[in-house]
MDAnalysis code that builds the backbone (N, CA, C; Angstrom):
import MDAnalysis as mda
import numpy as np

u = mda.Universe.empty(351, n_residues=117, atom_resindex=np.repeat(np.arange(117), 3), trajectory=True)
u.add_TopologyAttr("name", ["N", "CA", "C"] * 117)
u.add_TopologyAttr("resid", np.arange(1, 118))
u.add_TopologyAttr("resname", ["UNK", "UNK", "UNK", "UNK", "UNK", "UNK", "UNK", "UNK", "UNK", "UNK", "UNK", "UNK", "UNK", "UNK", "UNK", "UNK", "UNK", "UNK", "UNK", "UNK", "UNK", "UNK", "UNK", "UNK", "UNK", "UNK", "UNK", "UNK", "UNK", "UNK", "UNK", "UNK", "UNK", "UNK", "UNK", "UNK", "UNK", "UNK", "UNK", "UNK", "UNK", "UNK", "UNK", "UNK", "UNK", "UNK", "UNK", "UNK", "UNK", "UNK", "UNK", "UNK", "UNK", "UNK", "UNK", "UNK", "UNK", "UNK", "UNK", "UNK", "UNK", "UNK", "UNK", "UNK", "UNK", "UNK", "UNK", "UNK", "UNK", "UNK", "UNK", "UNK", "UNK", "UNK", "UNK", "UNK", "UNK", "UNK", "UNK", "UNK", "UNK", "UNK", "UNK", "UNK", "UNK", "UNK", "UNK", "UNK", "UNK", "UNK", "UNK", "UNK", "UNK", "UNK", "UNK", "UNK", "UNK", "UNK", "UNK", "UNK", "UNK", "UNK", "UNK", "UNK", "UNK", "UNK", "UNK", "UNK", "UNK", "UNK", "UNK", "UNK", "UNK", "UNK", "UNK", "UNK", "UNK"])
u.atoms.positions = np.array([
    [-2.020, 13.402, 0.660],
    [-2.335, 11.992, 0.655],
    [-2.145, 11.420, -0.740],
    [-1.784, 10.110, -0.717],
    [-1.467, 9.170, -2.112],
    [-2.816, 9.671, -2.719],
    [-3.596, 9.234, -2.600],
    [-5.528, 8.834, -3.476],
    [-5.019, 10.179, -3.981],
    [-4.899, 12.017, -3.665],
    [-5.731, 12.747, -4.113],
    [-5.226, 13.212, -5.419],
    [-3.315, 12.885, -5.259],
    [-2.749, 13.479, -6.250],
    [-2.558, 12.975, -7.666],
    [-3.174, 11.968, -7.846],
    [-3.549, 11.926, -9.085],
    [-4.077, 11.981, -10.363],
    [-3.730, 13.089, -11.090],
    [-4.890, 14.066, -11.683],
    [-5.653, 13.326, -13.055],
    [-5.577, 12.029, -13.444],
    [-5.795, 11.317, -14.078],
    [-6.553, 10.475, -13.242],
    [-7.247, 10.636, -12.148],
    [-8.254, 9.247, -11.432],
    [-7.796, 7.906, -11.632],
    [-6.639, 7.576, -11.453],
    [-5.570, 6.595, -11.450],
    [-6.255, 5.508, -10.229],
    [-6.005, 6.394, -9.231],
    [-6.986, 5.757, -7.600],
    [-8.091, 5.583, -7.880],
    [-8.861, 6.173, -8.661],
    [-10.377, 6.287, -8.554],
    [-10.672, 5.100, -8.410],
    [-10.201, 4.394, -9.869],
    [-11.073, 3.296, -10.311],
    [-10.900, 1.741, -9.274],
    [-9.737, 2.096, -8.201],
    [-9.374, 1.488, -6.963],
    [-10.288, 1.422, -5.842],
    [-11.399, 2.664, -5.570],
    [-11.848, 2.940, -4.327],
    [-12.725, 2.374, -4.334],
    [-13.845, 2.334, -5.159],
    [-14.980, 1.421, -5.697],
    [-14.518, -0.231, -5.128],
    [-13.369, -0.516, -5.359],
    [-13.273, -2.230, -5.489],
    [-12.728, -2.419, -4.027],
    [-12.197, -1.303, -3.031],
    [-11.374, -1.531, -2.289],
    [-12.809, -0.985, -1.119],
    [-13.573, -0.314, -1.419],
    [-14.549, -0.035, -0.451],
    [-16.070, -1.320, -0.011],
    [-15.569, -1.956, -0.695],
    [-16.259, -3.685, -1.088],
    [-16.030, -4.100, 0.564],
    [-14.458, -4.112, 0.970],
    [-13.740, -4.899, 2.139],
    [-14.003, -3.530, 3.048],
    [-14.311, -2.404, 3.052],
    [-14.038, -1.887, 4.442],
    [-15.042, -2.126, 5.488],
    [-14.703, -1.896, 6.856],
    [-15.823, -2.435, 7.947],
    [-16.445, -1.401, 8.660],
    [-17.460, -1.236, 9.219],
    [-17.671, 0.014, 10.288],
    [-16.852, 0.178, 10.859],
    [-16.545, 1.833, 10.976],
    [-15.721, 2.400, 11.546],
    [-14.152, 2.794, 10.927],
    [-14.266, 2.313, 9.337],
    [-12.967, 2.186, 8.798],
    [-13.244, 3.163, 7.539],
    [-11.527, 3.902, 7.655],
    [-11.768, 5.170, 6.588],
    [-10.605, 4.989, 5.383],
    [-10.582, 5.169, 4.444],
    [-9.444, 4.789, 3.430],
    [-8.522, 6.601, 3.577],
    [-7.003, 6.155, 3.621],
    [-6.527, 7.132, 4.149],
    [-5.919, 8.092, 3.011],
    [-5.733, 6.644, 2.039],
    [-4.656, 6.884, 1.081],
    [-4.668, 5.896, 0.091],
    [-4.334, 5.828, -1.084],
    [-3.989, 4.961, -2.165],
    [-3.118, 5.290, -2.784],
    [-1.773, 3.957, -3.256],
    [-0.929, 4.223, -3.744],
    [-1.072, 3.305, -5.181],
    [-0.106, 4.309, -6.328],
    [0.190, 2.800, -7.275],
    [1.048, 1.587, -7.155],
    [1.416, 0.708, -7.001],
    [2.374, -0.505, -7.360],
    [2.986, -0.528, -8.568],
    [3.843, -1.147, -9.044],
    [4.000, -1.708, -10.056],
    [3.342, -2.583, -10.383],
    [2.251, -3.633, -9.944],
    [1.403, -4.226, -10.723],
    [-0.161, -4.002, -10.086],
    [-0.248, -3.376, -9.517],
    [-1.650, -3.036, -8.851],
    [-1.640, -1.455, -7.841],
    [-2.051, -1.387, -6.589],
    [-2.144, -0.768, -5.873],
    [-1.935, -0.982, -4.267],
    [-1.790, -0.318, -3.438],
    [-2.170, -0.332, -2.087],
    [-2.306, 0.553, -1.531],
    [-3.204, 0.212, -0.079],
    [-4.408, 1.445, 0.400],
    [-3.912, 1.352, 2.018],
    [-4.268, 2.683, 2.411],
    [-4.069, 2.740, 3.977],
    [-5.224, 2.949, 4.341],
    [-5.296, 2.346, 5.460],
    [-6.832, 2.902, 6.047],
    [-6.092, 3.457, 7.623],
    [-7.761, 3.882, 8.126],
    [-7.065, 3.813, 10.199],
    [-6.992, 2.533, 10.272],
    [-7.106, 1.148, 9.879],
    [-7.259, 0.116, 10.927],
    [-6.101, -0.471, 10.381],
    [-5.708, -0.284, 9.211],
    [-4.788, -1.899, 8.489],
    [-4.139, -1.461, 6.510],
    [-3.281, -1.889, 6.273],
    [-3.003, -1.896, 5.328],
    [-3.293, -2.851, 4.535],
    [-4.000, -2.423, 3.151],
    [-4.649, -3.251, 2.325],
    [-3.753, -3.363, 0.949],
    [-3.456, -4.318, -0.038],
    [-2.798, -4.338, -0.749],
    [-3.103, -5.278, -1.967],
    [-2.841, -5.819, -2.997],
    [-3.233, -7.067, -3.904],
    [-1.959, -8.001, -4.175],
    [-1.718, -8.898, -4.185],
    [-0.618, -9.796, -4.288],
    [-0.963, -10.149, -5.558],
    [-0.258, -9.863, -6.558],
    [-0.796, -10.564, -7.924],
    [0.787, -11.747, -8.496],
    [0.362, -12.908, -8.668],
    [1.083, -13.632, -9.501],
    [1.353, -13.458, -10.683],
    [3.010, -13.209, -11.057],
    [3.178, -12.918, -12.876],
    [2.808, -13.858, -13.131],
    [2.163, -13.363, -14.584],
    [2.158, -14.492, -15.391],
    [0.480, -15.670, -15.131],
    [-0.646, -15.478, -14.184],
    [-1.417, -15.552, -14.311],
    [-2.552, -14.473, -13.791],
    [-3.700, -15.192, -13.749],
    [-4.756, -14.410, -13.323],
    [-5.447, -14.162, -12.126],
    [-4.471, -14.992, -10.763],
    [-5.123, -14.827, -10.022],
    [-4.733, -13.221, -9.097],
    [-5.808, -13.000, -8.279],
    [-5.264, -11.664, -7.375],
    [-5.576, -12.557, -6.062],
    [-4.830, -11.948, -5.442],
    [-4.892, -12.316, -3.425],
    [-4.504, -10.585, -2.756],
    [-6.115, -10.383, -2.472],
    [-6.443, -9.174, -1.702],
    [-5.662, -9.492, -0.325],
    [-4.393, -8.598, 0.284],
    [-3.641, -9.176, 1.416],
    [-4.218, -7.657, 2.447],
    [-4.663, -8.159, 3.772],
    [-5.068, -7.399, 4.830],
    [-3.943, -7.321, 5.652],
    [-3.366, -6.245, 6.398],
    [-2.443, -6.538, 7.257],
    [-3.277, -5.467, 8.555],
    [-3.293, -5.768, 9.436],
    [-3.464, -4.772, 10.836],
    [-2.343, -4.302, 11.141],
    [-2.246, -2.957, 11.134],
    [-1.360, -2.493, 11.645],
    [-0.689, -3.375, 12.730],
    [-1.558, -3.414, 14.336],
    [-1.416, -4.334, 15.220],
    [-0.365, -5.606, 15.132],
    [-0.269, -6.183, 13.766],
    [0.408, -6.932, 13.699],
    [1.545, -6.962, 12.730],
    [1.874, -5.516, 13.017],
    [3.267, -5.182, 11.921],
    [4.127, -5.440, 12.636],
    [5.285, -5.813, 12.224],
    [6.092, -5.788, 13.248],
    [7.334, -4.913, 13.129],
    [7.868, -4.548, 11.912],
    [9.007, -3.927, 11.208],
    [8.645, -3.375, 9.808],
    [9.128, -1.949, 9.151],
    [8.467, -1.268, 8.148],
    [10.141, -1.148, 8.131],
    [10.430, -1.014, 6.400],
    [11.960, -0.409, 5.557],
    [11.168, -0.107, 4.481],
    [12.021, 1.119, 4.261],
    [12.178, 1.759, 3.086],
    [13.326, 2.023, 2.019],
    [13.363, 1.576, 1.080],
    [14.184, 1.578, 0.108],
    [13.994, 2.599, -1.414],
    [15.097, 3.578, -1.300],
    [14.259, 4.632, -2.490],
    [15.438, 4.182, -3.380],
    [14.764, 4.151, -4.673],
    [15.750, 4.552, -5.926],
    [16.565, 5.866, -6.088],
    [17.534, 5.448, -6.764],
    [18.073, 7.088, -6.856],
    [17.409, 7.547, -8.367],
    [17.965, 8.890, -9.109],
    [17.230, 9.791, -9.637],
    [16.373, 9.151, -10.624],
    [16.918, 7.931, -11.348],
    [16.633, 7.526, -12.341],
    [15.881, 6.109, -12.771],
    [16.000, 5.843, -11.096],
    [15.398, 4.410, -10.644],
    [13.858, 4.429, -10.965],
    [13.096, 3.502, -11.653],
    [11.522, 3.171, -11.904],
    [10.735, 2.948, -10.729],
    [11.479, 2.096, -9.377],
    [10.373, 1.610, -8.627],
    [11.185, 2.128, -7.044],
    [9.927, 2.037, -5.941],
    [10.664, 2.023, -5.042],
    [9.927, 1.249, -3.916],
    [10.632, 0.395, -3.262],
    [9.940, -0.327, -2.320],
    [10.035, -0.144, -0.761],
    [9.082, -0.546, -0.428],
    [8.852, -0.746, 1.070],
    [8.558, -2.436, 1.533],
    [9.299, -2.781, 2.561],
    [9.152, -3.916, 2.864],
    [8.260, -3.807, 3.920],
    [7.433, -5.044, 4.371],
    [6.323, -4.907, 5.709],
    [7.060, -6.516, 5.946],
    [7.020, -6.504, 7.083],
    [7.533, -7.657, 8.131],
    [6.382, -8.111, 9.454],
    [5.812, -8.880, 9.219],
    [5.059, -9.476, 10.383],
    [5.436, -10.860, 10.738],
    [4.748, -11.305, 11.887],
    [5.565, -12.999, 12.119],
    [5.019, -13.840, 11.491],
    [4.171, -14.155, 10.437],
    [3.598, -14.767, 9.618],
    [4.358, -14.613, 8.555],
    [4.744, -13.068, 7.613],
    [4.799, -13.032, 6.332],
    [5.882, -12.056, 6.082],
    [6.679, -12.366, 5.290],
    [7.259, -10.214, 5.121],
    [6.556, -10.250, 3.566],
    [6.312, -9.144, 3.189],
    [5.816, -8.088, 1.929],
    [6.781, -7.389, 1.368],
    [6.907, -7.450, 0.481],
    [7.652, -6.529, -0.234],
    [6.702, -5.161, -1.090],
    [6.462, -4.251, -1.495],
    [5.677, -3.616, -2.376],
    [6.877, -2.284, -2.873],
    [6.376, -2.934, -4.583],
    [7.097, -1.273, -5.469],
    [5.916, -0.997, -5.768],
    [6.308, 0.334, -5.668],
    [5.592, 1.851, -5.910],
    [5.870, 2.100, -7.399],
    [5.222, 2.689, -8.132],
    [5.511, 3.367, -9.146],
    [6.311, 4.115, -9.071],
    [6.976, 4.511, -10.124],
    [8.060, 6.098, -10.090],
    [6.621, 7.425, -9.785],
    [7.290, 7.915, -9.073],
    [6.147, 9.253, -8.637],
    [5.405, 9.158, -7.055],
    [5.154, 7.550, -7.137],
    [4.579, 7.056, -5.606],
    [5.252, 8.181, -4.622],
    [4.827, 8.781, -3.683],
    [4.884, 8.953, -2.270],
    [5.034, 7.993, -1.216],
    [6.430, 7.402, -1.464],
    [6.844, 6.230, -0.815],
    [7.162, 6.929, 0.984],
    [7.377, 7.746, 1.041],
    [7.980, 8.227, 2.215],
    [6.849, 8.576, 2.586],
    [5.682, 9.201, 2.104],
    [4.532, 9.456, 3.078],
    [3.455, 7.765, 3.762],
    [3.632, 7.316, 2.492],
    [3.349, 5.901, 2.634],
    [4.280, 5.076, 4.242],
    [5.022, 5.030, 4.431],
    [5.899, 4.863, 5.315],
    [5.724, 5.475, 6.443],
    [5.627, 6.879, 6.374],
    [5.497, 7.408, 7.667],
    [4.476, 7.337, 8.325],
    [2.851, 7.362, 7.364],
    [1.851, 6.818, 7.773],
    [1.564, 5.251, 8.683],
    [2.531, 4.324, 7.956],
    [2.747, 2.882, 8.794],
    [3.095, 3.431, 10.283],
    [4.386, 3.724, 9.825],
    [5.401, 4.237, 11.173],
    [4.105, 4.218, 12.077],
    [3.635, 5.626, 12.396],
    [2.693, 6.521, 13.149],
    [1.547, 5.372, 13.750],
    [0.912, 4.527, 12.648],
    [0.004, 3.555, 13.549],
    [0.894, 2.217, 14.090],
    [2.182, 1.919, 13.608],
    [2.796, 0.908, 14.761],
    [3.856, 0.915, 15.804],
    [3.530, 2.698, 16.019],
    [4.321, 3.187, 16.796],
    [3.515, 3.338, 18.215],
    [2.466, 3.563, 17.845],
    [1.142, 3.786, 18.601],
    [0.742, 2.865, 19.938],
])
C-alpha cells in the first residue's frame, strides 16, 4: 500500500488531517504523494486536495467511487519527475501527479477494482 512505504512518515503527517473527513464505516486504504499535496483511497471514495498555484487556498475534493466514470494512466519514462492519473466523472475530470517514486499503478488498480464492482 501507498501510506506504508514511506520510511520518512511522509503520509503520516496526512492521516491526522485526512481522518478529520472519514465517516462510519470508512477505512483509509492508502496514501499517495502529489506533486503539490497528497491523495488517499479509502473503501468508499477517493479523497484528494486541489491546491491553486500561487495562492493559499486548498479544496479538499471527495470523489465516490460510484461516480467515477473513466480512470487513465499515464507513466513517465525512466527519467520523467511526475506521473499522472486522470479521474473522469460527469461533473469534473481530475488530473493528479504523483511524485517520482508514487505507486501510480497500484493507485490505479485500486480505482479500477472499486468501479469495476
Amino acid at each position: 500500500m501507498g501510506f506504508f512505504k514511506n520510511s520518512e512518515g511522509y503520509y503520516v503527517k496526512y492521516e491526522e488531517e485526512i481522518q478529520e473527513f472519514i465517516v462510519e464505516g470508512e477505512f483509509i486504504e492508502a496514501i499517495y504523494g502529489l506533486v503539490l499535496d497528497y491523495a488517499c483511497l479509502t473503501n468508499k471514495r477517493i479523497i484528494f486536495t486541489d491546491k491553486a498555484i500561487g495562492t493559499k487556498e486548498i479544496e479538499l475534493v471527495s470523489i465516490p467511487y460510484s461516480k467515477v466514470e473513466a480512470v487513465s494512466i499515464r507513466k513517465g519514462k525512466l527519467f520523467s519527475l511526475t506521473n499522472k492519473i486522470n479521474i473522469y466523472t460527469k461533473f469534473q475530470n481530475y488530473s493528479l501527479e504523483f511524485i517520482k517514486g508514487a505507486n501510480v499503478t497500484e493507485f490505479y488498480k485500486t480505482i479500477t477494482k472499486y468501479i469495476c464492482d
